[in-house]
C-alpha positions as CSV (number, residue, x, y, z in Angstrom):
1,X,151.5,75.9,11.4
2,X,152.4,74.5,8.2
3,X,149.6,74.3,5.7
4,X,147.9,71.0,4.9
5,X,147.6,70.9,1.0
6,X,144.3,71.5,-1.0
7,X,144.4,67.9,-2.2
8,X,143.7,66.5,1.5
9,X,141.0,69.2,2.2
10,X,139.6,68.6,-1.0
11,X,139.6,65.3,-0.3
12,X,138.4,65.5,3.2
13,X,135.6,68.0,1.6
14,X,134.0,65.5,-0.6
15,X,133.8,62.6,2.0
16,X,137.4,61.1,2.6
17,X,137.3,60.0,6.2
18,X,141.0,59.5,6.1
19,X,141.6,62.7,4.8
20,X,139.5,64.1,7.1
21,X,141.3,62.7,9.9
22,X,144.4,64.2,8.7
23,X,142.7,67.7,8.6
24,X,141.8,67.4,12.5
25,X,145.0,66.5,13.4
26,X,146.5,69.1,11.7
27,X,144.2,71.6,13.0
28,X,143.1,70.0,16.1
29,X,146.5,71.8,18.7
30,X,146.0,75.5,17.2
31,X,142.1,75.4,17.2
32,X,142.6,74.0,20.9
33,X,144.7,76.7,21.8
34,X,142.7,79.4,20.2
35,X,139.7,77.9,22.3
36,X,141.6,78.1,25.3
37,X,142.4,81.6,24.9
38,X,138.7,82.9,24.3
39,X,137.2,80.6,27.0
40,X,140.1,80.0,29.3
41,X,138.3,76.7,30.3
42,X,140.4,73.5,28.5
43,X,137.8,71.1,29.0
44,X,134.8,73.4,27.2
45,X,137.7,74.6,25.0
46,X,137.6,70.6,24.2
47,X,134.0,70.5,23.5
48,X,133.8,73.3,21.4
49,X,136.8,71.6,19.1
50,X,135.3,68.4,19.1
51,X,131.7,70.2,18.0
52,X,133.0,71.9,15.5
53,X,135.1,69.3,13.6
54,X,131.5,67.4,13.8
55,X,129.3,70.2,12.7
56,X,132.5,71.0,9.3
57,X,131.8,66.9,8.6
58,X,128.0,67.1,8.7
59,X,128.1,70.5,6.6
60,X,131.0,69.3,4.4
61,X,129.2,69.6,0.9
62,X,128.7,72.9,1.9
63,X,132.0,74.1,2.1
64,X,133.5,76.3,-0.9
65,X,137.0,74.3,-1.2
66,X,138.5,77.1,-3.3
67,X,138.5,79.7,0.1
68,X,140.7,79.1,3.0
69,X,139.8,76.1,5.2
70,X,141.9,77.8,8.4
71,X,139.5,81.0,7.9
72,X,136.8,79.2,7.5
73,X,137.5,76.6,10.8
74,X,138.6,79.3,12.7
75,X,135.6,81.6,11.8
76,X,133.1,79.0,12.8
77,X,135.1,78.3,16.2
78,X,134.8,81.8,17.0
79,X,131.4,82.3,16.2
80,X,130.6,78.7,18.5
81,X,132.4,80.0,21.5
82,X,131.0,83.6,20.8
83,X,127.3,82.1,20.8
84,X,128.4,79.5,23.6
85,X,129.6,82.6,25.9
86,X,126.8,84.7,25.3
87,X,124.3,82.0,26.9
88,X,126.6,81.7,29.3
89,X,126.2,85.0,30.4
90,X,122.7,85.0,29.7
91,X,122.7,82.0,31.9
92,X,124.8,83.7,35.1
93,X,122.7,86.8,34.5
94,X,119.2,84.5,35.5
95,X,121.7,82.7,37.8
96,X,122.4,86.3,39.3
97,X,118.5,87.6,39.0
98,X,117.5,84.3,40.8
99,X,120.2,85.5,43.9
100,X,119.1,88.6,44.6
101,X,115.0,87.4,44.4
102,X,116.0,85.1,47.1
103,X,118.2,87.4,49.3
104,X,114.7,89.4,49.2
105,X,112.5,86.3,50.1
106,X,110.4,86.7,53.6
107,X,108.2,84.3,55.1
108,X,105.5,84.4,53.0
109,X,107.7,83.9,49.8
110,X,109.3,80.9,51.9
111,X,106.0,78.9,50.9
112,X,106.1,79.4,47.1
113,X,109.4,78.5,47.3
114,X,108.7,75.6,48.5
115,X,106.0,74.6,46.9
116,X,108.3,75.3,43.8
117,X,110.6,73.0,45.2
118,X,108.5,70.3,45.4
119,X,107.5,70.8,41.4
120,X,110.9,70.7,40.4
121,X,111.3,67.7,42.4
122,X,108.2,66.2,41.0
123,X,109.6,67.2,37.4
124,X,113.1,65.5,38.3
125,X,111.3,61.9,39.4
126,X,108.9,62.4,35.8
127,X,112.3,62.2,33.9
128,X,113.8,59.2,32.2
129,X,116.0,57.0,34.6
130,X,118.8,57.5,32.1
131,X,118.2,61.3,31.7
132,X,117.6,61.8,35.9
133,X,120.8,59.8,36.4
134,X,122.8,61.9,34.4
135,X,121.6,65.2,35.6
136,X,121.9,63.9,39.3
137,X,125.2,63.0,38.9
138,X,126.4,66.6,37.1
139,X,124.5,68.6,39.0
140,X,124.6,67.0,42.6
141,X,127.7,64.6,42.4
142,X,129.4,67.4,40.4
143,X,130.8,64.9,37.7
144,X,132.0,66.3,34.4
145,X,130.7,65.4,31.0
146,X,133.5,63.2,30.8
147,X,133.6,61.8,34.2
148,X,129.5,60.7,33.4
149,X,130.2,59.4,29.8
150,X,132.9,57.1,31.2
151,X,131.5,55.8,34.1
152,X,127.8,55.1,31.9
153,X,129.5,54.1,29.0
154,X,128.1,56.5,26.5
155,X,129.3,59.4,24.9
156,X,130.2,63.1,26.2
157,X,128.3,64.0,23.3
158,X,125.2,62.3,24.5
159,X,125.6,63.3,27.6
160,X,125.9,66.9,27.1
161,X,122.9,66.7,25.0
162,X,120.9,64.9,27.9
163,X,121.7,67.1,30.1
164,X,120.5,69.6,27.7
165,X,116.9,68.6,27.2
166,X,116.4,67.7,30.9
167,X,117.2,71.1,32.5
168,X,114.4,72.2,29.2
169,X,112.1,70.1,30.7
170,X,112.7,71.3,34.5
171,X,112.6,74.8,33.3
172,X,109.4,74.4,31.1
173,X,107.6,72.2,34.2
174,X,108.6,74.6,36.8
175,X,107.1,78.0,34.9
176,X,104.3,76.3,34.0
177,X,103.5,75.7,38.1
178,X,105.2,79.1,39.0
């Protein structure tokens, strides 16, 4: 990878959309490809490239442009997919917990368990149209980000963050009854 010179990421540093532009493209295949390696999962790999190049934009006046851009890029990929992987585990771990309680449910536990049922559904039909949509569509029609932005016409970004706050609000709803 050749390097970009200082005057573009300089430039791009102090507000220059073009020059901005040209620092994702430049960066855009190896940052990809390091994201690939640590996730081995192209579309999140995606995400996390995409998030990144917005979260360097909004934080641009922040940056030091007399260090190393690629160190600096690459450190704040790493520490994203490092953060993003460690609430995935977290996640499979509850995920995991959540198994095993059930493999251990008897008859009597068969009640709360539906009773629980019937909150989160209550909790799913208090959502927003838009916001229920969405999460019926990932989590029953298995669509991905993308597949949803496209076919609703909004953004991946949007719906990621969506998707985000709804399963919030199931989770804080459903503890609250459980």
């Amino acid at each position: 990878m050749a390097n970009l010179s200082e005057t573009i990421i300089h430039q791009a540093i102090q507000g220059d959309k073009i020059a901005f532009a040209k620092v994702y493209q430049h960066y855009r295949t190896p940052a990809l490809k390091f994201s690939i390696a640590l996730l081995k999962d192209t579309e999140e790999a995606e995400n996390m490239v995409h998030d990144v190049f917005i979260k360097i934009w909004d934080k641009r006046s922040l940056i030091n442009p007399d260090l190393n851009f690629s160190s600096y890029l690459f450190t704040c990929l790493r520490n994203m997919i490092f953060d993003y992987l460690k609430q995935l585990e977290k996640s499979q771990l509850l995920r995991q917990r959540y198994m095993e309680r059930m493999e251990r449910a008897t008859e009597e536990d068969q009640e709360a368990i539906e009773i629980r049922s019937r909150v989160l559904q209550a909790a799913i039909n208090a959502l927003s149209e838009k916001r229920k949509l969405i999460l019926l569509l990932n989590v029953e029609g298995g669509k991905s980000y993308q597949e949803i932005a496209e076919s609703l016409r909004i953004s991946k970004n949007t719906v990621k963050n969506q998707l985000v706050k709804a399963k919030q609000l199931l989770r804080e709803r459903v503890d609250l009854a459980g």
